[in-house]
N, CA and C atoms as an extended XYZ file, in Angstrom:
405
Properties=species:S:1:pos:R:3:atomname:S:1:resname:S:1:resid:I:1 pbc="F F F"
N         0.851       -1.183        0.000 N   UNK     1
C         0.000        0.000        0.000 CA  UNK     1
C         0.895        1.245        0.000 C   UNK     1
N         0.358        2.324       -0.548 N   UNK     2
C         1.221        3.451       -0.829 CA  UNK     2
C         1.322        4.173        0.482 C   UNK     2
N         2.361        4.931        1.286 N   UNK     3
C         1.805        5.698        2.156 CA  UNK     3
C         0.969        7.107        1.723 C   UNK     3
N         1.325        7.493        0.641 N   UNK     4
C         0.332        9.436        0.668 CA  UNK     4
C         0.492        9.318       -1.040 C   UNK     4
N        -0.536        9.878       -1.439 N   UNK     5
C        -0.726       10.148       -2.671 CA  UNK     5
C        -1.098       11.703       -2.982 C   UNK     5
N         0.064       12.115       -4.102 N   UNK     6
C         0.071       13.275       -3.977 CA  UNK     6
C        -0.581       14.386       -5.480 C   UNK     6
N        -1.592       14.712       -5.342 N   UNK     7
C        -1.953       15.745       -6.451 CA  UNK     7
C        -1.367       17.157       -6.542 C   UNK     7
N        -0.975       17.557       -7.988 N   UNK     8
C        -0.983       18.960       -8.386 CA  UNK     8
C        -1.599       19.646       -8.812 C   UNK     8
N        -2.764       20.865       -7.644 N   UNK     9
C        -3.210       21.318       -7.719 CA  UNK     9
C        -3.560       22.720       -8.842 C   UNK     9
N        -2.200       22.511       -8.883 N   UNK    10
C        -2.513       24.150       -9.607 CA  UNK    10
C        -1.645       25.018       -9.460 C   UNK    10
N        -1.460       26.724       -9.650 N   UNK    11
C        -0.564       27.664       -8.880 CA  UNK    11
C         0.374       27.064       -7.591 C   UNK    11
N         1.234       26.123       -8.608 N   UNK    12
C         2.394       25.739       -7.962 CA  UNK    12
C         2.353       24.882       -6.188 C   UNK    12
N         1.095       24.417       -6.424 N   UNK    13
C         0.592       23.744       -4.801 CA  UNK    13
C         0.327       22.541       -5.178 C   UNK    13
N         0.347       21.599       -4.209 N   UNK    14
C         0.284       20.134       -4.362 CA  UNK    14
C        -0.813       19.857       -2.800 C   UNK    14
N        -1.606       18.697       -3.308 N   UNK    15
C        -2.447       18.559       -2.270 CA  UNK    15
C        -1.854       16.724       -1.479 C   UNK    15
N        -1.599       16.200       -0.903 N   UNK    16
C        -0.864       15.275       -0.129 CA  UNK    16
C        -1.754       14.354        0.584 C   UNK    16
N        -1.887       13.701        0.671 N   UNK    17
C        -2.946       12.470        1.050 CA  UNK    17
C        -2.513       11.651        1.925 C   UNK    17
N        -2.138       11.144        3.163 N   UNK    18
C        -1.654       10.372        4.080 CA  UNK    18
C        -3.277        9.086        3.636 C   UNK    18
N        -2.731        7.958        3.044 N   UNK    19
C        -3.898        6.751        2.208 CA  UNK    19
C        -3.959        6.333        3.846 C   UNK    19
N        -3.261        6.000        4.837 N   UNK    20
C        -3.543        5.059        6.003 CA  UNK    20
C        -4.848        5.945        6.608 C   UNK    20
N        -4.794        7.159        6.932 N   UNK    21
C        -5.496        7.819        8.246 CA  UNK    21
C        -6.562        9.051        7.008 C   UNK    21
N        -5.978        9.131        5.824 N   UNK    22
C        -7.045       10.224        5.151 CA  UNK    22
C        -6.505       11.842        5.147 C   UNK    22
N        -5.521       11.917        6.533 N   UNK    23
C        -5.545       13.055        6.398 CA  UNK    23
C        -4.637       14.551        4.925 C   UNK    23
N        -4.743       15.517        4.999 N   UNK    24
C        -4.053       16.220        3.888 CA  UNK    24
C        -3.319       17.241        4.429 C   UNK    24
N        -2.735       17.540        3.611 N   UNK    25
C        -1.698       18.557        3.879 CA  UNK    25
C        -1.272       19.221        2.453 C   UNK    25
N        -1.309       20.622        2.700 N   UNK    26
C        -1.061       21.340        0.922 CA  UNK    26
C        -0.032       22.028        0.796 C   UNK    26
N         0.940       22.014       -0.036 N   UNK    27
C         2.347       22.711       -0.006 CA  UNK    27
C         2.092       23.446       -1.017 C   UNK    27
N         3.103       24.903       -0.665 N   UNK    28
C         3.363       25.622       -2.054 CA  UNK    28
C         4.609       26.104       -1.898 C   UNK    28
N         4.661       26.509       -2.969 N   UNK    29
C         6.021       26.978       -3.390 CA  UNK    29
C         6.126       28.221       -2.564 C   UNK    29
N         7.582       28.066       -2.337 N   UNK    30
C         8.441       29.758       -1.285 CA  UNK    30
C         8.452       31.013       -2.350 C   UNK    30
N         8.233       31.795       -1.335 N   UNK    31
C         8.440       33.096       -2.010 CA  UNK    31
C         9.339       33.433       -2.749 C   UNK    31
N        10.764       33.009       -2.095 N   UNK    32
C        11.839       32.959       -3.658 CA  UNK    32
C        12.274       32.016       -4.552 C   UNK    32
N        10.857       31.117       -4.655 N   UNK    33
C        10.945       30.652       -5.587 CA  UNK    33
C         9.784       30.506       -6.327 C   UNK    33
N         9.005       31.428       -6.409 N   UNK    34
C         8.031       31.803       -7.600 CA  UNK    34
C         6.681       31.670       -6.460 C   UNK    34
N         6.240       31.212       -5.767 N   UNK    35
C         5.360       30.836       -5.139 CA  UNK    35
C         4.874       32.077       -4.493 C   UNK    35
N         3.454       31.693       -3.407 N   UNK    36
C         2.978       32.437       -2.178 CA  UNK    36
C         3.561       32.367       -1.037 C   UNK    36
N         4.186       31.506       -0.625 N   UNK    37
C         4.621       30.989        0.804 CA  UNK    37
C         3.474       30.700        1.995 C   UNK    37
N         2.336       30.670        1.155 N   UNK    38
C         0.949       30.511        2.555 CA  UNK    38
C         0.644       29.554        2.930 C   UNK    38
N         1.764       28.489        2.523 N   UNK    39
C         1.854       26.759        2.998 CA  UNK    39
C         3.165       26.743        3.290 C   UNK    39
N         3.415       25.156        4.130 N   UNK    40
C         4.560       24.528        3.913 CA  UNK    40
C         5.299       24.213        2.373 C   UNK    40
N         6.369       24.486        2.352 N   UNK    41
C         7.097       24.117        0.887 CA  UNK    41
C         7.064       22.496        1.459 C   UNK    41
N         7.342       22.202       -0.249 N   UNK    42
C         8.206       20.650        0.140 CA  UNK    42
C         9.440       20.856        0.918 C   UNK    42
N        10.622       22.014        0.609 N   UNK    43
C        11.809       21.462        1.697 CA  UNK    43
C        11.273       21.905        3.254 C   UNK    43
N        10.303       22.855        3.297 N   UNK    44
C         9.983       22.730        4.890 CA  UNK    44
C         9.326       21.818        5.261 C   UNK    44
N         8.501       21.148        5.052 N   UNK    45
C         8.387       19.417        5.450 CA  UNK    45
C         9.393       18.778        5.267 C   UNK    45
N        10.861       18.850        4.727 N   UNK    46
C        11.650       18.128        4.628 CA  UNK    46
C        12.041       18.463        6.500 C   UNK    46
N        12.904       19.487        6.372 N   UNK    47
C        13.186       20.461        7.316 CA  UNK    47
C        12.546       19.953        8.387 C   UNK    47
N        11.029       20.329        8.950 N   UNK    48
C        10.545       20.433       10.258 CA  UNK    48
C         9.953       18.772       10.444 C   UNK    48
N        10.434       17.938        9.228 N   UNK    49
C        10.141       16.118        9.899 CA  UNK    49
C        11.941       15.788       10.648 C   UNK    49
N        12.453       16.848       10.423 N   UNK    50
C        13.474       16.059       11.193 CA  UNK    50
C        13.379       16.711       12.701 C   UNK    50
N        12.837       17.634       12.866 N   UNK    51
C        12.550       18.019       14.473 CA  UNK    51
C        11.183       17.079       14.858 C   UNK    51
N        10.191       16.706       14.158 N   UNK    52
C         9.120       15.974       14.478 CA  UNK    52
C         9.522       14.504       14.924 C   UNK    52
N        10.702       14.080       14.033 N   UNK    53
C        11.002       12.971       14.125 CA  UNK    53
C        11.870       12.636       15.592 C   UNK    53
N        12.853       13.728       15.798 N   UNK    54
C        13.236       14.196       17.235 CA  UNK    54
C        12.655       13.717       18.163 C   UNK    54
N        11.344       14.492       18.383 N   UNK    55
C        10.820       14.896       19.377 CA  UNK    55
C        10.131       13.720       19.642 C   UNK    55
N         9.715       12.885       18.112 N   UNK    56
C         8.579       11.152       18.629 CA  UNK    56
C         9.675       10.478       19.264 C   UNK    56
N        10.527       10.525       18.791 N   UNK    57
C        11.354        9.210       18.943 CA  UNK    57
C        11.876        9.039       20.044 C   UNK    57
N        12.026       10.362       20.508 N   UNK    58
C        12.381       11.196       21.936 CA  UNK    58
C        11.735       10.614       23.033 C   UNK    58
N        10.534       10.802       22.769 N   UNK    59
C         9.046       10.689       23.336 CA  UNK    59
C         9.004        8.850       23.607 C   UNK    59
N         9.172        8.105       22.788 N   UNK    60
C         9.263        6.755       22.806 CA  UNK    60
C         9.920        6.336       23.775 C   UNK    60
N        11.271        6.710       23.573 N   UNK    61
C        12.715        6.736       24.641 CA  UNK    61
C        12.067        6.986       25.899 C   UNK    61
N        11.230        8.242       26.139 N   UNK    62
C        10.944        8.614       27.741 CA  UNK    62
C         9.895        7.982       27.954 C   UNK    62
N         8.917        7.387       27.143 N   UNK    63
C         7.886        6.156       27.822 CA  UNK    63
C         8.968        4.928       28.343 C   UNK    63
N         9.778        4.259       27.423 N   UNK    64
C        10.289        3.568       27.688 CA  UNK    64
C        10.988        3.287       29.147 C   UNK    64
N        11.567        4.655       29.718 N   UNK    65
C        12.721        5.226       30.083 CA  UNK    65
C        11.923        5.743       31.692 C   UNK    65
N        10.544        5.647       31.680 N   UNK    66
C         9.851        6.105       32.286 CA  UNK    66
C        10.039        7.521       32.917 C   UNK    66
N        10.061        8.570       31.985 N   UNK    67
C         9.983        9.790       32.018 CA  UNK    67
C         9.113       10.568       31.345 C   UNK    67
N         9.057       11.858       31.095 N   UNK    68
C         8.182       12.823       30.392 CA  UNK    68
C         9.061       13.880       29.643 C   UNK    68
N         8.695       14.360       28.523 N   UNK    69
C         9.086       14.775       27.595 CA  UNK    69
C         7.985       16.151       27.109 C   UNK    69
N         7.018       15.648       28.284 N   UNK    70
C         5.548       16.736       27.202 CA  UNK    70
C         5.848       18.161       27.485 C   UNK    70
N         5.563       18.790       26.453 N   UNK    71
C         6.317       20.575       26.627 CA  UNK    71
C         7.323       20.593       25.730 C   UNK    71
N         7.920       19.641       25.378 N   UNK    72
C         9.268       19.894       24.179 CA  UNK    72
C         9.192       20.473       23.554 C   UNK    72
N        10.014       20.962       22.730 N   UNK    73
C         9.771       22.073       20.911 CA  UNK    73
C        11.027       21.881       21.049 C   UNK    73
N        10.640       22.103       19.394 N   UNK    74
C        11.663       22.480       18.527 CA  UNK    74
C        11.342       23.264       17.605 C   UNK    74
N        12.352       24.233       17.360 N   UNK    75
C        12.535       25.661       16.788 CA  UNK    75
C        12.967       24.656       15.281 C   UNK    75
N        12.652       24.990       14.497 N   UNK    76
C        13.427       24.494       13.037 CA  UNK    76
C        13.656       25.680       12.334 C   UNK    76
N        15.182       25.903       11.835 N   UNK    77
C        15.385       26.764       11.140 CA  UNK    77
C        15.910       26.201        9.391 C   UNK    77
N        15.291       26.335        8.062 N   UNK    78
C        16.092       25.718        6.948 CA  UNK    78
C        16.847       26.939        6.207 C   UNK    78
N        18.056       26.456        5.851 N   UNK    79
C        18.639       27.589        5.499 CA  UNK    79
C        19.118       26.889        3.641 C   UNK    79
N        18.288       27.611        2.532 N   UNK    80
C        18.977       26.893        1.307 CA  UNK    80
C        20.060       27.319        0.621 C   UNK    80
N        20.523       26.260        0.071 N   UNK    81
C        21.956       26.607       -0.976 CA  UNK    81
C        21.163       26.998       -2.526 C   UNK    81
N        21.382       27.999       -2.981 N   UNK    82
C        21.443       28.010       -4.775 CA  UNK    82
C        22.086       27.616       -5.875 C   UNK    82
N        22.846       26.582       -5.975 N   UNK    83
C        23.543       26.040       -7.263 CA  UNK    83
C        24.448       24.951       -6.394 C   UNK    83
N        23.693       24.135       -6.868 N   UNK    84
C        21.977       23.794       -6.782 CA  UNK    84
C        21.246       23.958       -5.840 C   UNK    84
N        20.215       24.270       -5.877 N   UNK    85
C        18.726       24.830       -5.371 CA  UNK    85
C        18.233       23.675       -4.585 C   UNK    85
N        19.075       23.645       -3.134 N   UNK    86
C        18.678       22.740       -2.128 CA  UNK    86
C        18.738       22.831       -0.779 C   UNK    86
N        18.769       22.228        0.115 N   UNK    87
C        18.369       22.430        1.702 CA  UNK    87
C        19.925       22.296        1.757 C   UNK    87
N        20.768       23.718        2.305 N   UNK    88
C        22.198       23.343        2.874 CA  UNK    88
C        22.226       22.938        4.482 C   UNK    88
N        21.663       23.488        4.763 N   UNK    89
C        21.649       23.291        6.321 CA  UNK    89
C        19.908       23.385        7.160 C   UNK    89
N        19.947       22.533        8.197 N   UNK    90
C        18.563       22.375        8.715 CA  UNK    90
C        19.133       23.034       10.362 C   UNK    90
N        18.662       23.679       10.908 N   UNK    91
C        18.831       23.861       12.758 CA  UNK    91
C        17.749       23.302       13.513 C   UNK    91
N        18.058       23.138       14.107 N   UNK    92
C        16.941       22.095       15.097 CA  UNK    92
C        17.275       22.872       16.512 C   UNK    92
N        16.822       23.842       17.151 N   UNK    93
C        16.746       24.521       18.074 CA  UNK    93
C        15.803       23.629       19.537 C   UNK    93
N        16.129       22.466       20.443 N   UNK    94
C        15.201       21.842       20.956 CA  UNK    94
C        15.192       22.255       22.715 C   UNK    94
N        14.479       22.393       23.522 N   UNK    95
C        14.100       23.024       24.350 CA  UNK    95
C        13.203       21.817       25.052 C   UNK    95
N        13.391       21.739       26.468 N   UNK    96
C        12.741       20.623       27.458 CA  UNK    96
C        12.332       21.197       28.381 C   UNK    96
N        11.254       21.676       28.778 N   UNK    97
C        10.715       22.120       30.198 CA  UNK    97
C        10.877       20.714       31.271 C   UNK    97
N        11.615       21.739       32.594 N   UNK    98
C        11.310       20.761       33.720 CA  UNK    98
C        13.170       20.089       33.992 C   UNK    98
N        13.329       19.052       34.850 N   UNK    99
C        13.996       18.927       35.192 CA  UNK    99
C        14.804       17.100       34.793 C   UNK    99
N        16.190       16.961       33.857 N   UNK   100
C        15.842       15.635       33.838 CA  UNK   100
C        17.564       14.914       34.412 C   UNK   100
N        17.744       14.098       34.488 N   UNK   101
C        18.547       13.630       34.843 CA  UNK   101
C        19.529       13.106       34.084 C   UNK   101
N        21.084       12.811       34.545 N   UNK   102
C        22.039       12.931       33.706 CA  UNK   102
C        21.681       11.786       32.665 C   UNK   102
N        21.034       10.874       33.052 N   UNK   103
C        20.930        9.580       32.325 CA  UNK   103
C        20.005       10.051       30.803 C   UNK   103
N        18.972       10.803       31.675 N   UNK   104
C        17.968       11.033       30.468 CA  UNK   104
C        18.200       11.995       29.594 C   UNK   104
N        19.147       12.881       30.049 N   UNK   105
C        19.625       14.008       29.088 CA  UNK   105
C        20.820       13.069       27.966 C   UNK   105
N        21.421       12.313       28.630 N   UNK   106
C        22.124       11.466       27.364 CA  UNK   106
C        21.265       10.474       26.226 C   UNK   106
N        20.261       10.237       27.001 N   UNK   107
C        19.382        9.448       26.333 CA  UNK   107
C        18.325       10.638       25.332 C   UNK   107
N        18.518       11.800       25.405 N   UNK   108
C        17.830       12.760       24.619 CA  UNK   108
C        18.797       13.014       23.244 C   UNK   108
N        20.323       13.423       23.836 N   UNK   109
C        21.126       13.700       23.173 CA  UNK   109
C        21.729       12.534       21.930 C   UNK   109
N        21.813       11.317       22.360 N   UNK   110
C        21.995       10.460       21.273 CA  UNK   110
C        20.699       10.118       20.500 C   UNK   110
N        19.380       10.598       20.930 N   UNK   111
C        18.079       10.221       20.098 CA  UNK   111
C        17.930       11.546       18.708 C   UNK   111
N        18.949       13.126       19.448 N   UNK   112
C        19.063       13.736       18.444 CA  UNK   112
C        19.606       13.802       17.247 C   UNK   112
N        20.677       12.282       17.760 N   UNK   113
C        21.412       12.397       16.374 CA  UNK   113
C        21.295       11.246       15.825 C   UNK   113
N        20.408       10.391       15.938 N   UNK   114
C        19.943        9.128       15.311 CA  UNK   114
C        18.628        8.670       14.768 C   UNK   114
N        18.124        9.686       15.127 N   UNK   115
C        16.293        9.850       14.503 CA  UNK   115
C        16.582        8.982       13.058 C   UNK   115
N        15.713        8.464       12.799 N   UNK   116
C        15.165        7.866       11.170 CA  UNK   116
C        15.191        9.115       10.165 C   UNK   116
N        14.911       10.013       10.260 N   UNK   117
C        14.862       11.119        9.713 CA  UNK   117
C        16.638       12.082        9.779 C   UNK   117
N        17.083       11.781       10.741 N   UNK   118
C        18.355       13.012       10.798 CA  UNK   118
C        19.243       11.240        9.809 C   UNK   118
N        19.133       10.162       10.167 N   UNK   119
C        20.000        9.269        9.537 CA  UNK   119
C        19.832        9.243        7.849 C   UNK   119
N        18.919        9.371        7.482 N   UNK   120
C        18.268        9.313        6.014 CA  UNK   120
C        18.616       10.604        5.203 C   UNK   120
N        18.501       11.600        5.539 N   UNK   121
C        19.276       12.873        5.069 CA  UNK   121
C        20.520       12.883        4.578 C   UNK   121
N        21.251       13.134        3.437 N   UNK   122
C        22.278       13.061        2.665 CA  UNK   122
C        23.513       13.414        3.744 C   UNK   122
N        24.440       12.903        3.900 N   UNK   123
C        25.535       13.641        4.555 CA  UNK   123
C        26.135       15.037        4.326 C   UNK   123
N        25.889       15.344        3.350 N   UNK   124
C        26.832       16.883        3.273 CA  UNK   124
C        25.233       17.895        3.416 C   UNK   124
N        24.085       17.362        3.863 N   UNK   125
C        23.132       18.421        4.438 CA  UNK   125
C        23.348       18.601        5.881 C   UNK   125
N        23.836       19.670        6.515 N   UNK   126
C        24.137       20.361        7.561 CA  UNK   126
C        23.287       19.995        8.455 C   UNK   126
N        23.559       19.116        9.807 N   UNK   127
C        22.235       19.048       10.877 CA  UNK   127
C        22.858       19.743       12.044 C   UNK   127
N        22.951       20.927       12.592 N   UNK   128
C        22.986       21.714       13.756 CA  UNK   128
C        21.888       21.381       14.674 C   UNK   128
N        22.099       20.593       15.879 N   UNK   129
C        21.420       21.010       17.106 CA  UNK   129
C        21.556       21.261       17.923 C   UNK   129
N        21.021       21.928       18.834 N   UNK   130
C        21.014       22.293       20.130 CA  UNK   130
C        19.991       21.623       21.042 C   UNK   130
N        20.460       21.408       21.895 N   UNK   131
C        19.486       20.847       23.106 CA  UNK   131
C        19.136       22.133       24.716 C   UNK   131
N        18.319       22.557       24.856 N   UNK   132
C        18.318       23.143       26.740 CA  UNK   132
C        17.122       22.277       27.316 C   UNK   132
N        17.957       22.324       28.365 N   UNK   133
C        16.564       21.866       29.460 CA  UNK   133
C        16.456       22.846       30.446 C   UNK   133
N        15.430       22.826       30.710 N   UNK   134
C        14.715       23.464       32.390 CA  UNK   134
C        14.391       24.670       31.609 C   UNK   134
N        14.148       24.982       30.446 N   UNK   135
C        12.853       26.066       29.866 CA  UNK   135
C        11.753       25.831       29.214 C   UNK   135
């Protein structure tokens, strides 16, 4: 089975179909690159699944781990290269309210850099993160 099936709408937007659950999601093109910017682009879904992916996988770890994680964010910043016209660098700005322990802060820190998503990303695309806790 496919996971998402994707239509082109029109004025440079695509409509996205998740086939398991139904739901949609509509991208358009960035402002400097011909578009509106009043959606997600495709590289910002590239971009903000690697902080999403973070933060689940994160989240898994602290059920597991028997801790809490709820309150997290992440800031995503994408920064592109022009020749060629691609994602040079992604920032992942991540932030933990509350208080955690040395064990679980290592267990945060190696989940940042092993996500399914930060591993699958080309090597010469830039992954900057940062981690704070107790804000």
């Amino acid at each position: 089975m496919a996971t998402s099936e994707t239509i082109y709408v029109g004025g440079l937007r695509t409509e996205m179909t998740h086939v398991q659950s139904g739901n949609t999601v509509i991208t358009d093109a960035p402002v400097d690159n011909q578009g509106k910017g009043e959606k997600f682009s495709p590289t910002d879904l590239v971009a903000s699944a690697l902080g999403s992916c973070m933060l689940t996988i994160m989240g898994i770890a602290a059920n597991e781990h028997k801790f809490s994680i709820d309150g997290a964010k992440a800031s995503i910043t994408k920064i592109m290269a022009s020749d060629p016209r691609r994602i040079a660098e992604i920032i992942v700005d991540l932030s933990f309210p509350g208080v955690y322990t040395d064990k679980q802060k290592r267990i945060i820190k190696v989940i940042s850099e092993t996500c399914p998503v930060a591993l699958s990303l080309h090597p010469d695309l830039k992954q900057t993160i940062s981690i704070k806790f107790g804000e």
